[in-house]
Structure formats: structure tokens, C-alpha cells
N, C-alpha and C positions, 0 to 999 in steps of 0.2 A: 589403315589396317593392313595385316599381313595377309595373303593369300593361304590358304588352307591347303596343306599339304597334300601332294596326291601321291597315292603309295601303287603300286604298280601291282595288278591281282596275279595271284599266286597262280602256276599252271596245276590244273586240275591234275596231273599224269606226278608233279612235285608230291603234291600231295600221296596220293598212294604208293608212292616208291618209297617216302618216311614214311608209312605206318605200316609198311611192308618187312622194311628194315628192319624198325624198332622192335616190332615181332618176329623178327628174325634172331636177332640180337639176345633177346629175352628169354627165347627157345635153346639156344646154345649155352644160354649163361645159366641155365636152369640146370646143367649137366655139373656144375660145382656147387650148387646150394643143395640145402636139406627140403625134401618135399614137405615130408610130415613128419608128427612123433606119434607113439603111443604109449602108454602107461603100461608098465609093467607093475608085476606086484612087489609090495615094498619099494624102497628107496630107488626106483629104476626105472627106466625109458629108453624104449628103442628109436633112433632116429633113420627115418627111411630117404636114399635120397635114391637117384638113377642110376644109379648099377651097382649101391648095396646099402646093406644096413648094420648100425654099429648100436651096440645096446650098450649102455652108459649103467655105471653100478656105483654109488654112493661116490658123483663127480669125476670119476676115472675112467676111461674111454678103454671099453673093451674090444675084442679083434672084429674087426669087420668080417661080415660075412653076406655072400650073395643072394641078392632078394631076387623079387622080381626087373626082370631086366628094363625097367621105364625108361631108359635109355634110347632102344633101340628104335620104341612108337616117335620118340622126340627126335632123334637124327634125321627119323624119315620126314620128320612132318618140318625139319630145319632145311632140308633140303628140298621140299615142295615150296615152302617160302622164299628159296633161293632161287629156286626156276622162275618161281610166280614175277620175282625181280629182273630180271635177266628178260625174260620174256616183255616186261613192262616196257622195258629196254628199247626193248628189237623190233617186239611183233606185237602191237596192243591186242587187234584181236584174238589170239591162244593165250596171250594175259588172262583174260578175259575169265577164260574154263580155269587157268590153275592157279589164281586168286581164288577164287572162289573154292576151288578141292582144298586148296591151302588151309582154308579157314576153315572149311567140315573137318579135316583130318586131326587139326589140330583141338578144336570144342571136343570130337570123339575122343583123342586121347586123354586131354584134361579131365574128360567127364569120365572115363578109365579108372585115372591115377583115382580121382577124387570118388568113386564108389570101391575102390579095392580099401584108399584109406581109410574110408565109413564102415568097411565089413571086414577088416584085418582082424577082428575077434579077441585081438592083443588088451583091448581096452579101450577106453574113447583115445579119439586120433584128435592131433590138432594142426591145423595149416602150417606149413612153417616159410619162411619165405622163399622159395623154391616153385611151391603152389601158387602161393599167391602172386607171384611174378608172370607163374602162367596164365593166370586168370586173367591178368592186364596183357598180354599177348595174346588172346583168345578175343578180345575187346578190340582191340588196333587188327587184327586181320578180319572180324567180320566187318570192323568199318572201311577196313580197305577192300575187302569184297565188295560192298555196297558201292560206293564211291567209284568202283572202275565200272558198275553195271549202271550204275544212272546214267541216262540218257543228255548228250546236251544241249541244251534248249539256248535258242538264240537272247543275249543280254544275260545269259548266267555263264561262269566261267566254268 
């Protein structure tokens, strides 16, 4: 018989540094995708993304024009997940506090975008993938919050 393979356990600190990342990643990449739409009346929909909005009129993309700045909550909260990195880095314990800010700032903003979409008055709103990228960005920083604040216990890595 072959011996069964022994795989070598991942460092706990690996682990939150990708899911720190990933949501870092996601939060920046979120700055060229469309957040949401809304229906306009007739043949039309505005599409909202972080730093405008372009209303489309029977397939032909009309002039962008500036919305609300969603941008600006996201830069900041790309660059709190950038420290949270860096600090993962260097200093575990101040990791520690801006992991954790990282991932409040970021849930407040998504939950932000996502009640300005629901009460834009334009019409029903629809996710578009912009949102929903941050939703899974919102998911990988509360789990990398968790994961830097568990505790480690002798035989668990």
C-alpha cells in the first residue's frame, strides 16, 4: 500500500492575507463595473455605477452624468483593506483593530450603495455586478476579520 499523503497545514496569517486581498481586489475592481440599474419610464434605464450614472434610451447610451460619488466610501474602505494588509504584514496585533474596521466600513458602505439603490425613486433597482461583487467582498473581509480574532488553541492551526 502507498502511504497517504501528508499535505503540509496552511499558516493561519496565509489565510487572512487572501481573503483580505481578494476583498481588496473586488473593492477596486468594483470602481469599473455598473453597481445597479433602475427603470426609467418607457423604453429606458439608468445604469448607476461609482462615480456616475449613464441613462440608456432605446439601446443607445446617453451622456453620463454625476451621481452620487460611491466611489469615494469605496477608495476609503480599499485603502483600509490595504493597511488591514500591510499591517497583517508587519504588526499582527494593529492587524488585528483594522481588519476588523476594514470589514464594518466596508458592510456600512455596501449596505449604503444597496439602500440608496432600494430608495432611488427612479423605479425598482436591480443589482448589477458591481453590487454583487461587493457583496462577496463584504463576505471574505468579515471572514478575514473573524479568522485574525480567533483565538489559537494548541493542535488547531
Amino acid at each position: 500500500m502507498l502511504p497517504e499523503p501528508q499535505s503540509a497545514p496552511i499558516n493561519p496569517a496565509f489565510r487572512v492575507l487572501a481573503l483580505i486581498g481578494l476583498a481588496f481586489f473586488l473593492t477596486v475592481a468594483v470602481h469599473f463595473l455598473p453597481l445597479f440599474t433602475t427603470d426609467q419610464p418607457g423604453p429606458a434605464w439608468t445604469v448607476h455605477g461609482a462615480w456616475a450614472s449613464v441613462t440608456v434610451l432605446d439601446d443607445e447610451a446617453g451622456a453620463a452624468a454625476p451621481s452620487t460619488p460611491f466611489g469615494i466610501a469605496l477608495l476609503a474602505a480599499g485603502a483600509i483593506l490595504l493597511a488591514a494588509f500591510v499591517l497583517e504584514l508587519r504588526h499582527r496585533a494593529a492587524a488585528k483593530q483594522a481588519t476588523l474596521a476594514a470589514a464594518v466600513f466596508l458592510v456600512a458602505t455596501v449596505a449604503t450603495i444597496g439602500f440608496i439603490a432600494a430608495g432611488t425613486g427612479e423605479g425598482p433597482a436591480t443589482m448589477a455586478y458591481g453590487l454583487w461583487a461587493l457583496v462577496v467582498a463584504v463576505a471574505l473581509a468579515v471572514l478575514a476579520a473573524v479568522l485574525v480574532h480567533r483565538e489559537p488553541r494548541p493542535g488547531r492551526d
